[in-house]
Structure formats: structure tokens, C-alpha cells
TIZA-783415 format. One record per residue (C-alpha): residue number from 1; z, y, x. Coordinates in Angstrom, 2 decimals, decimal comma. Example, Ala and Ser with C-alpha at 12.3 -4.5 7.8 and 13.67 -1.06 7.14 Angstrom:
r seq:1 | z:7,80 | y:-4,50 | x:12,30
r seq:2 | z:7,14 | y:-1,06 | x:13,67
This chain:
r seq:1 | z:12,86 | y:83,25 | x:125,52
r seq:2 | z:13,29 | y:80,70 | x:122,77
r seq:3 | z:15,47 | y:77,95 | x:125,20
r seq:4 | z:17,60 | y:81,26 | x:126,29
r seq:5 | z:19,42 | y:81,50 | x:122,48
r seq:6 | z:20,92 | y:78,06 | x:122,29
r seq:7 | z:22,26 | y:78,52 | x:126,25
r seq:8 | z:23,57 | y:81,74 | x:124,95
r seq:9 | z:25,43 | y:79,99 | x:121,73
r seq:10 | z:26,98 | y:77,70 | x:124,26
r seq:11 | z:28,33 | y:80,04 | x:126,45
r seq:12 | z:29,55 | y:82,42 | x:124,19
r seq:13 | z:31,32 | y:79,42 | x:122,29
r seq:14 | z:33,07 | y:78,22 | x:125,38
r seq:15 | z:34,14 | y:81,80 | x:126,31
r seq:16 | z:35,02 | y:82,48 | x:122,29
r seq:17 | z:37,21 | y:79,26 | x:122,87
r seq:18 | z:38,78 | y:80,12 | x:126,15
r seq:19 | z:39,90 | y:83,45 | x:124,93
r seq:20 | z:41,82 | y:82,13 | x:121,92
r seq:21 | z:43,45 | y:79,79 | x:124,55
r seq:22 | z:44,62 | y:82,52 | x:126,68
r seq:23 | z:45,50 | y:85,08 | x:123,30
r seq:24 | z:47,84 | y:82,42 | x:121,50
r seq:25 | z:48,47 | y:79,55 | x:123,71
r seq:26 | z:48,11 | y:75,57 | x:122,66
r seq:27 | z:51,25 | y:74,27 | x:121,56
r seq:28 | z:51,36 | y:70,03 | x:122,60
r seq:29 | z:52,48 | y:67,58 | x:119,80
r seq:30 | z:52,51 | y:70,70 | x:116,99
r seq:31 | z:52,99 | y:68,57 | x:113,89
r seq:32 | z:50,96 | y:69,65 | x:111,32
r seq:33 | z:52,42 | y:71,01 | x:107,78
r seq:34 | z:51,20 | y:72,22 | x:104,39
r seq:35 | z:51,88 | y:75,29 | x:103,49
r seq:36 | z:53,21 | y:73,10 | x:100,21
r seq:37 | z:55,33 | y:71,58 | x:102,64
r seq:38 | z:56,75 | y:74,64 | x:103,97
r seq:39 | z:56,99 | y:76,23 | x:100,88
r seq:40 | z:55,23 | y:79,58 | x:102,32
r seq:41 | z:54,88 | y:82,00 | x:100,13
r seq:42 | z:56,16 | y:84,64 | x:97,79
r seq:43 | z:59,39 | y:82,29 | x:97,72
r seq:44 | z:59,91 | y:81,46 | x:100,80
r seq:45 | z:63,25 | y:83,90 | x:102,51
r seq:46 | z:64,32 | y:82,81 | x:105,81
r seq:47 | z:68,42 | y:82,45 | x:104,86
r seq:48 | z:70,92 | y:80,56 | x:103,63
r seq:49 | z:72,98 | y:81,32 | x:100,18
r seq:50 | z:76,24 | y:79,29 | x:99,63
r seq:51 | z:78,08 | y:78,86 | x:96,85
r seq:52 | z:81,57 | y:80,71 | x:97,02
r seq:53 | z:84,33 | y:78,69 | x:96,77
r seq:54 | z:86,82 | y:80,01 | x:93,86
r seq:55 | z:89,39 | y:76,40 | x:93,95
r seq:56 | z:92,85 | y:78,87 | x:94,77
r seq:57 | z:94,66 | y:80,91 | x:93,04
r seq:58 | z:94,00 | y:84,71 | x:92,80
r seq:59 | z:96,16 | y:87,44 | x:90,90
r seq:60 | z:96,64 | y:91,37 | x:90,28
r seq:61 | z:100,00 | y:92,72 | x:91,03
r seq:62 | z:101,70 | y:89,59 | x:91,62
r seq:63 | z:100,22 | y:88,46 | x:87,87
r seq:64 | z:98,26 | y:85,20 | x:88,04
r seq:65 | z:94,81 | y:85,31 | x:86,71
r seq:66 | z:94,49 | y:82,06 | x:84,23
r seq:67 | z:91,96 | y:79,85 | x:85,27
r seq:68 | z:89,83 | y:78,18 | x:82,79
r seq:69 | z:86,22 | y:77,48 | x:82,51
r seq:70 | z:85,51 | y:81,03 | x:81,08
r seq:71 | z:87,77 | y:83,28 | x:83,47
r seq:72 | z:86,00 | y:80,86 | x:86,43
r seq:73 | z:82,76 | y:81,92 | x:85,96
r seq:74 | z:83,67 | y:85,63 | x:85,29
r seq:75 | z:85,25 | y:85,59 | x:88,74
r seq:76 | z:82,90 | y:83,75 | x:90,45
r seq:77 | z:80,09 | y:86,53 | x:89,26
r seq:78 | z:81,64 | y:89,46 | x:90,31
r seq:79 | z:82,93 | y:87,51 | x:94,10
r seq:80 | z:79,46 | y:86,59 | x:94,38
r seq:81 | z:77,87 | y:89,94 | x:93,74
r seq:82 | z:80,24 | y:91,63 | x:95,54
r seq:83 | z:80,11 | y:89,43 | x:98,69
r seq:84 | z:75,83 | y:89,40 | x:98,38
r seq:85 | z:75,88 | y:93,22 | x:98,03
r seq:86 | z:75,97 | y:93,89 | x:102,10
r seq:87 | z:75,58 | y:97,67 | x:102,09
r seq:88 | z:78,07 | y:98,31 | x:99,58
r seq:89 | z:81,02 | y:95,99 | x:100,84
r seq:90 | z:79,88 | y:96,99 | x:104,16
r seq:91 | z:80,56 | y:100,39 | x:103,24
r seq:92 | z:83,84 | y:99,80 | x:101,89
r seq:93 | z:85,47 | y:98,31 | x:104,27
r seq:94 | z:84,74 | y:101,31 | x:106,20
r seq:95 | z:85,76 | y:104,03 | x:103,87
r seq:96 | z:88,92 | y:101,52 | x:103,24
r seq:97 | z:90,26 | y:102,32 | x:107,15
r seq:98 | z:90,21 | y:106,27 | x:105,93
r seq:99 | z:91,71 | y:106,65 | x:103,08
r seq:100 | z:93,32 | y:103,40 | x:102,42
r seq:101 | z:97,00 | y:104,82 | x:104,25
r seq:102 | z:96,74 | y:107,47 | x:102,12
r seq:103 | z:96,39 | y:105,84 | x:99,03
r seq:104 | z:98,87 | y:103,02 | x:100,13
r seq:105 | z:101,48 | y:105,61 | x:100,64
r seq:106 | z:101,25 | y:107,52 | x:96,95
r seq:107 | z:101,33 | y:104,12 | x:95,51
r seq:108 | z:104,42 | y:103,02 | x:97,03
r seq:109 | z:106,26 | y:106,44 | x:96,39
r seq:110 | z:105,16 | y:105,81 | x:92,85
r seq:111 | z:106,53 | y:102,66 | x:92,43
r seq:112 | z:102,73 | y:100,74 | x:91,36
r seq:113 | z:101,81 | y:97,78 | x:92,99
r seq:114 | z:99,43 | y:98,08 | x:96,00
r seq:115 | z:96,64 | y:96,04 | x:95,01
r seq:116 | z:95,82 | y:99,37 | x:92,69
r seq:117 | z:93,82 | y:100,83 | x:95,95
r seq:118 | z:91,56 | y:98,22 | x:94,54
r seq:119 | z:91,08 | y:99,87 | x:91,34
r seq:120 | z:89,91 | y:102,98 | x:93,40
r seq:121 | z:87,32 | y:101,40 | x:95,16
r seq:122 | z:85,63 | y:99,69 | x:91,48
r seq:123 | z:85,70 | y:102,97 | x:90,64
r seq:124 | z:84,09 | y:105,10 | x:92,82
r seq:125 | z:83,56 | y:102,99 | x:96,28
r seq:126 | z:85,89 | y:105,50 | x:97,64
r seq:127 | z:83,93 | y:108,47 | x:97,34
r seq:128 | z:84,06 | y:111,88 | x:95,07
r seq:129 | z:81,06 | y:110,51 | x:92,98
r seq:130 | z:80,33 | y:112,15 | x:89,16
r seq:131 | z:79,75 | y:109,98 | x:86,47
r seq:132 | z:77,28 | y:110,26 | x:83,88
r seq:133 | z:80,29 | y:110,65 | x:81,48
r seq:134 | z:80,95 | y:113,29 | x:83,98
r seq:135 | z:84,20 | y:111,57 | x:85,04
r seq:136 | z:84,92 | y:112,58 | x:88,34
r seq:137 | z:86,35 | y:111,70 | x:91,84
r seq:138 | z:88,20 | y:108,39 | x:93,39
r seq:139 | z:90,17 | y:107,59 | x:90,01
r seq:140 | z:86,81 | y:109,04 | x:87,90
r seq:141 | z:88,87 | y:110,89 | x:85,49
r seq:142 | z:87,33 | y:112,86 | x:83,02
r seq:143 | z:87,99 | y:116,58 | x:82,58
r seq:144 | z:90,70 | y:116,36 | x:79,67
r seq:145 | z:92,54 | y:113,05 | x:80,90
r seq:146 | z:92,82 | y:114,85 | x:84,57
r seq:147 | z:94,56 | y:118,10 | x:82,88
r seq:148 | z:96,90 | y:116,12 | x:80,83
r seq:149 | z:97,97 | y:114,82 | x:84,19
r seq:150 | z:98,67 | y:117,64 | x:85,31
r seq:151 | z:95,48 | y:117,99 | x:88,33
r seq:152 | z:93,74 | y:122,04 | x:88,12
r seq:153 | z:90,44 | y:122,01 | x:87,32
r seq:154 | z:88,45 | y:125,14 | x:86,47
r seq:155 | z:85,21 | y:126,77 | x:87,85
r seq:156 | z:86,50 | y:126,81 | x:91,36
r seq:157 | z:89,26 | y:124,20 | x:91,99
r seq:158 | z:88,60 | y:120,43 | x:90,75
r seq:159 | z:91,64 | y:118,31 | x:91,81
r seq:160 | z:89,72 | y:115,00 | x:91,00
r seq:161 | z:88,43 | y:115,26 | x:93,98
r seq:162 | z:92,05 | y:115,92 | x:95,83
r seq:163 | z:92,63 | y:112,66 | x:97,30
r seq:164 | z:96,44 | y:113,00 | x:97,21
r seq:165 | z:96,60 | y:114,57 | x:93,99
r seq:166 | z:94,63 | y:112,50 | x:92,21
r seq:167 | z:95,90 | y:109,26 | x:93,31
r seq:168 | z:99,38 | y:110,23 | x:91,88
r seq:169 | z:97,61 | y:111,39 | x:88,62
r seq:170 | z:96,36 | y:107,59 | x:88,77
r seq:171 | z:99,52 | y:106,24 | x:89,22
r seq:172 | z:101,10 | y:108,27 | x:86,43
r seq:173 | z:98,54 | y:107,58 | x:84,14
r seq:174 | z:99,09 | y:103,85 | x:84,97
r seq:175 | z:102,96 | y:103,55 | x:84,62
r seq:176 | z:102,12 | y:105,25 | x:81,38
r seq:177 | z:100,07 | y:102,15 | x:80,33
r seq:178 | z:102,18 | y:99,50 | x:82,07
r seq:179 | z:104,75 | y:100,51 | x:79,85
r seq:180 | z:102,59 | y:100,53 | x:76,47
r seq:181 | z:101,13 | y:97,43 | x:76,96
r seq:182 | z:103,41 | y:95,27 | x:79,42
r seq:183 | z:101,52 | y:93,72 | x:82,43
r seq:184 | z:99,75 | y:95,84 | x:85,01
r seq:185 | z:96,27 | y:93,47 | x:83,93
r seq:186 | z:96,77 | y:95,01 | x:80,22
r seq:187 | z:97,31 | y:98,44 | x:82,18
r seq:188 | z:94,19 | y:98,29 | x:84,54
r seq:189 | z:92,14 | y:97,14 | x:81,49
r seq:190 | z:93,46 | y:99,99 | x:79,17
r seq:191 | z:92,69 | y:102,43 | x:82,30
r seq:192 | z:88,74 | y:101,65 | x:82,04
r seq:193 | z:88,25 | y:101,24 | x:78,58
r seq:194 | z:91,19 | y:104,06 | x:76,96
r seq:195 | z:94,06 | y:102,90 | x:75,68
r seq:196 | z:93,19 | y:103,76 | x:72,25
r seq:197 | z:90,20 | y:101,61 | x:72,46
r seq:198 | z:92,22 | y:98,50 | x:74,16
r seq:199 | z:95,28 | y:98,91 | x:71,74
r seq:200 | z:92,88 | y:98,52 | x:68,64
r seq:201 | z:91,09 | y:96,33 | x:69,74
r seq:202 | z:93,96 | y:93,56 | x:71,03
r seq:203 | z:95,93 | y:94,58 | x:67,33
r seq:204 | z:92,53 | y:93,29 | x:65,90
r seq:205 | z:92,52 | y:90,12 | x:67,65
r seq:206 | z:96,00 | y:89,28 | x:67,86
r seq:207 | z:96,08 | y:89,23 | x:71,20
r seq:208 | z:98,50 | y:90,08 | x:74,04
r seq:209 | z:96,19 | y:89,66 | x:77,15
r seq:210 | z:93,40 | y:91,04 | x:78,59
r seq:211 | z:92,54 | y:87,65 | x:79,55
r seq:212 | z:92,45 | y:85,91 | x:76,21
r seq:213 | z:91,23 | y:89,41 | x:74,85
r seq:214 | z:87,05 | y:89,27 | x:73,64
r seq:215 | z:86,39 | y:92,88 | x:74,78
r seq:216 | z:82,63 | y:94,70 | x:75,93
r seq:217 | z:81,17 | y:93,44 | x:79,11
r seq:218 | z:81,96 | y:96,28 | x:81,07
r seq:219 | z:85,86 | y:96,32 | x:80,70
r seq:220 | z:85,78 | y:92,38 | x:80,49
r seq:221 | z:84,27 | y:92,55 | x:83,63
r seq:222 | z:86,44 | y:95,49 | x:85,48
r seq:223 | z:89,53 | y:93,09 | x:86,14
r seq:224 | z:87,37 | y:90,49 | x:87,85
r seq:225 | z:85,89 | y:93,31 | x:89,85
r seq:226 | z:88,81 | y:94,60 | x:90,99
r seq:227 | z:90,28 | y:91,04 | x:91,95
r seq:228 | z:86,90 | y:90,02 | x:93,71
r seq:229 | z:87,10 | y:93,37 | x:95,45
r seq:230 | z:90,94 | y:92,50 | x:96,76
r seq:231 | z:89,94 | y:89,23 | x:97,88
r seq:232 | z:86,73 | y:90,03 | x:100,17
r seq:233 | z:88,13 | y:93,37 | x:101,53
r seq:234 | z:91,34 | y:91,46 | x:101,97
r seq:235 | z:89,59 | y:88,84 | x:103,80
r seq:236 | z:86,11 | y:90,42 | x:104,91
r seq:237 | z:85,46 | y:87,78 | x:108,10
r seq:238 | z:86,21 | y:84,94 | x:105,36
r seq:239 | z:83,05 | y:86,59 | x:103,66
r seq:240 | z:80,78 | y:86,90 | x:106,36
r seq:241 | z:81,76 | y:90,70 | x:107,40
r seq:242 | z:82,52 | y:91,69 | x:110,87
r seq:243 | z:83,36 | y:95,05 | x:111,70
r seq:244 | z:85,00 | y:96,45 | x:114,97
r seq:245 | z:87,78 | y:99,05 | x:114,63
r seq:246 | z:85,32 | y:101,08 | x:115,96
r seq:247 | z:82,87 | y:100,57 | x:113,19
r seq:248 | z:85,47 | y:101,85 | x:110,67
r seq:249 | z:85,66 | y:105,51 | x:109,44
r seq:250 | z:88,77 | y:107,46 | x:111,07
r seq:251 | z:91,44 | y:108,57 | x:108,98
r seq:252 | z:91,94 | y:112,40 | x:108,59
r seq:253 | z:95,04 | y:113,24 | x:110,30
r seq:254 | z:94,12 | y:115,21 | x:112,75
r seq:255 | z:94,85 | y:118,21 | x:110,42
r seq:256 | z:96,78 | y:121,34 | x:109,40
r seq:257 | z:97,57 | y:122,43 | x:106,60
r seq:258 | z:97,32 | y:126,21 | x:105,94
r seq:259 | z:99,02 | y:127,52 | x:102,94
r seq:260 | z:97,11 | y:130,00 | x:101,05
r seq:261 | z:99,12 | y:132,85 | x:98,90
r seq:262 | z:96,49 | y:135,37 | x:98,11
r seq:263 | z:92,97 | y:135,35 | x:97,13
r seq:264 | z:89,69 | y:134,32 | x:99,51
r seq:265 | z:86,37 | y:136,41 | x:98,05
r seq:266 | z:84,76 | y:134,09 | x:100,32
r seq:267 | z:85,17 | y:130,62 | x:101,71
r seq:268 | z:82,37 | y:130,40 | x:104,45
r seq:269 | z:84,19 | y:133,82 | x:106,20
r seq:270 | z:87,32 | y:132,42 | x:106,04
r seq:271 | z:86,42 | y:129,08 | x:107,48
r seq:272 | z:84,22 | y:131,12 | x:110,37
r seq:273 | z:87,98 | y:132,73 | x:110,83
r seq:274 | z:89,61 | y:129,58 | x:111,37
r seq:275 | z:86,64 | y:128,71 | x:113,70
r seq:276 | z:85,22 | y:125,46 | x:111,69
r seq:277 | z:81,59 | y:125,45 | x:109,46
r seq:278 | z:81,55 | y:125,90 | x:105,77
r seq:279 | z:80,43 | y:122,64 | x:105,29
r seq:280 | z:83,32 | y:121,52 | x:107,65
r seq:281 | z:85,72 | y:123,31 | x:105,02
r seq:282 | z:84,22 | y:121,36 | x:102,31
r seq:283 | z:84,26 | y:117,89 | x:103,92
r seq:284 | z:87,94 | y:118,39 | x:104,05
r seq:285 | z:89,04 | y:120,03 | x:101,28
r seq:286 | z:86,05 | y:118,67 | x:98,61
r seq:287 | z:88,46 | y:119,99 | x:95,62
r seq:288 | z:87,17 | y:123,60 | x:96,85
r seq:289 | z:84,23 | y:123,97 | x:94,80
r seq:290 | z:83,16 | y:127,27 | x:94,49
r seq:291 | z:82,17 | y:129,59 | x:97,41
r seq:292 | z:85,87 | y:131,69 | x:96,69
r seq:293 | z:88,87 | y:130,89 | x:96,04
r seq:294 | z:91,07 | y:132,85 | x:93,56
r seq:295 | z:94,90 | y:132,70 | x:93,22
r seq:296 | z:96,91 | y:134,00 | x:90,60
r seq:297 | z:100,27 | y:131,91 | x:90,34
r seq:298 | z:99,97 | y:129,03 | x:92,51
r seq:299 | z:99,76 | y:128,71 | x:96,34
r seq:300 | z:97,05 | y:126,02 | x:98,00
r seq:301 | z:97,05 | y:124,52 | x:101,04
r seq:302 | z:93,74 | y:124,06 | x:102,71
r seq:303 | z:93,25 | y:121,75 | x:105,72
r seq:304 | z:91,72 | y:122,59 | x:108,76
r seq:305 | z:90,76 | y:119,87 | x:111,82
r seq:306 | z:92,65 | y:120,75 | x:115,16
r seq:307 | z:89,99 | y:119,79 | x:117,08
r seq:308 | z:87,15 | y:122,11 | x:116,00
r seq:309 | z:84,54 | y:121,14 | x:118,38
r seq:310 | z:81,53 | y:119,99 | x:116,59
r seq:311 | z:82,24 | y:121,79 | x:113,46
């Protein structure tokens, strides 16, 4: 019995051997590396991260951003975390498709420069988000700012989230501040941080631009933003994104509009009556938000899909 054990060993060695064989193969020539060499570890990511070129010239309605060593690296931060920040962009350029033609055509019956749809998407990536400030909707106006131009909000109507109408409250609001302060980059600057705020604070300085203008980090970085925005959505394979028109979020114009005179005690019966879900009524009409509607003066107009199958 003792010579059996080291006749055992060998056997079981060879077949030990022969099954890592089989399991993970032999690889001829296999060059054998460190794992200092590789660099394996915690910090080792399997991509490559390239600098983004900023040597052209970029501008905001047609006005020329002035590039120095300061307004370089501002622009370079927000193109870089923009263009690294896949989901988000991603998203964007989707949302873009939908509601871009709508915002495009307020703009241009309101006489402000196009690259404003911009603006919209620093602000709320397109969507009826609620800040902490509770400023609300696309163009994240607050409560008194979105009365005093002129969009109903009460307990159930909040016209911050009317795409329509709250774009032309944007547009309003920014011809206001074009005017006060003389360059749409003065205006889109005064737009995030109040005008109060941005007319005190270039009176203090002595300063006419927003560029030359020492202002907190979050306004000093929303033009930059908004530029960086323009220039990757305007440009998105340039950047690394490649979407099909297929991939991109259909606008909503396969609507009617129903115009609404008298008062609905309850939403989710009257969208049963026009043969679409409650939640289908809210998707397209998010400035409904309460479960009735009640009208006193005005009329409303509430869309409806035409093709109701699926909702």
C-alpha cells in the first residue's frame, strides 16, 4: 500500500495538468508581463480620453465669445463635461428632435436668435423638471417671474410646463433684458442670475460684459454651458454621438386640439371620453395638474393624439 500513494500523486498530477489544458487552452509565444507593466488595477479603464480641441471660433447669437486664456479654459470645462457626460447628451439629442421645431418656431416669431433653444436645454435638459428653488418647467421660471409674464398658474393649471406658452414667456422675458443690458450674452447671463443681481453687480465693477464681468461660478459658468451645449448638439458625430433618426424621440403632431369652454369635475372621465388613458392626457398636456379642470373666464385647449391605440 505504501508504493500505491506516490503512483497515485503522479497520476492525479498528470490528469490535474491535462484538465487545465483542455479548461483554458496554452497560448504559444504568450509574452510574459507584470501586472506593473500592465498597470492592472484599480486604475486601469480599458478607453481612450482625448483632449477636445477648442482652436475656432465659437459665439452666442452671432456675438463672438473672446478668447483668452481665462474664457479658454471655462469653455473647454463645460465642452468637456458635456461631451464625457454620455447619458445626458445622449438624451438630448433625442428630446432635441421633439421639441426642438417647436421651440425653433416661437423663437423666430419672436424675433430672438435661435441658438436660445440652447438656453432651454442648460436649463432643464428639455424636460418639465422642478427646481429646488421650485422654479419650474423648460425655461425653470419661478412662480412670480412666470405670472409677470403673463403664463396661469394656480392649484390646477401651471403654464411652465406649457411648452408653447412658456417658450414665448422666455422670449419676452429675454427681449426685455436684451434691451436693458445690450447684447443677447449680457441677456442670457441676466436670465440665470436676475437682472437685479447682474445690473449691480456689472455697475460695481465697471463693466459692460459678461465676459470681462467676475460673477459666482454658477452664472460665470451658464454662458459656456450653453455655447458647449450648441456646439456638440450642433455637431453630435464630431463628438462621438451617433444616433439614427430612428433613435430620436418623435415630435407631437399627431394631435388635436380640443377647445374647452366649461368646467371638467374630472380629468380621467373626460380623457376615457375621448378614448385615451389619464396618464395619456397628462403626457400631453403636463400643464394639467390637478385631477379637474375649472374654467371661469378663459377657454383651454387640450390636446388629444389621433391615433389612440396604445393609450
Amino acid at each position: 500500500m505504501n508504493s500505491f500513494y506516490p503512483k497515485f500523486g503522479l497520476i492525479a498530477g498528470l490528469v490535474f495538468t491535462a484538465l487545465i489544458t483542455i479548461s483554458f487552452g496554452t497560448v504559444e509565444n504568450e509574452p510574459t508581463v507584470s501586472k506593473s507593466e500592465t498597470n492592472v488595477g484599480a486604475t486601469h479603464l480599458p478607453q481612450q480620453v482625448h483632449a477636445i480641441d477648442i482652436n475656432k471660433t465659437y459665439d452666442l447669437a452671432g456675438e463672438k465669445v473672446p478668447m483668452n486664456m481665462d474664457t479658454r479654459e471655462r469653455l473647454d470645462r463645460e465642452l468637456s463635461v458635456n461631451a464625457y457626460w454620455h447619458s445626458s447628451t445622449l438624451l438630448n439629442i433625442k428630446m432635441a428632435a421633439k421639441y426642438f421645431p417647436i421651440i425653433e418656431r416661437v423663437l423666430a416669431e419672436e424675433g430672438v436668435p435661435d441658438d436660445f433653444k440652447y438656453l432651454a436645454v442648460a436649463e432643464s435638459n428639455l424636460r418639465n423638471v422642478s427646481s429646488s428653488a421650485s422654479a419650474k418647467g423648460f425655461w425653470q421660471f419661478r412662480k412670480l417671474a412666470g405670472k409677470e409674464w403673463n403664463l396661469e398658474i394656480n392649484n390646477e393649471i401651471d403654464e411652465r410646463y406649457h411648452i408653447e406658452k412658456s417658450t414665448r414667456a422666455a422670449c419676452k422675458y429675454l427681449k426685455s433684458m436684451k434691451k436693458r443690458f445690450g447684447t443677447w450674452s449680457n441677456a442670457a447671463a441676466a436670465y440665470n442670475v436676475g437682472p437685479t443681481s447682474f445690473s449691480k453687480q456689472r455697475k460695481a465693477q465697471g463693466e459692460e460684459s459678461f465676459y470681462n464681468m467676475n460673477i459666482n461660478s454658477e452664472t460665470g459658468r451658464y454662458l459656456f454651458r450653453i455655447i458647449a451645449i450648441k456646439e456638440i448638439m450642433s455637431n453630435p458625430q464630431s463628438y462621438g454621438f451617433y444616433l439614427d433618426p430612428a433613435d430620436k424621440y418623435a415630435i407631437q403632431d399627431q394631435v388635436e386640439y380640443i377647445t374647452v369652454t366649461s368646467s371638467i369635475p374630472s380629468l380621467s372621465k373626460w380623457a376615457h371620453d375621448q378614448g385615451i388613458s389619464y396618464r395619456t392626457l397628462k403626457y400631453f398636456n403636463p400643464w394639467l395638474i390637478a385631477g379637474k379642470l375649472t374654467v371661469k373666464k378663459n377657454t383651454y385647449k387640450i390636446a388629444v393624439p389621433y391615433n389612440k391605440t396604445g393609450y
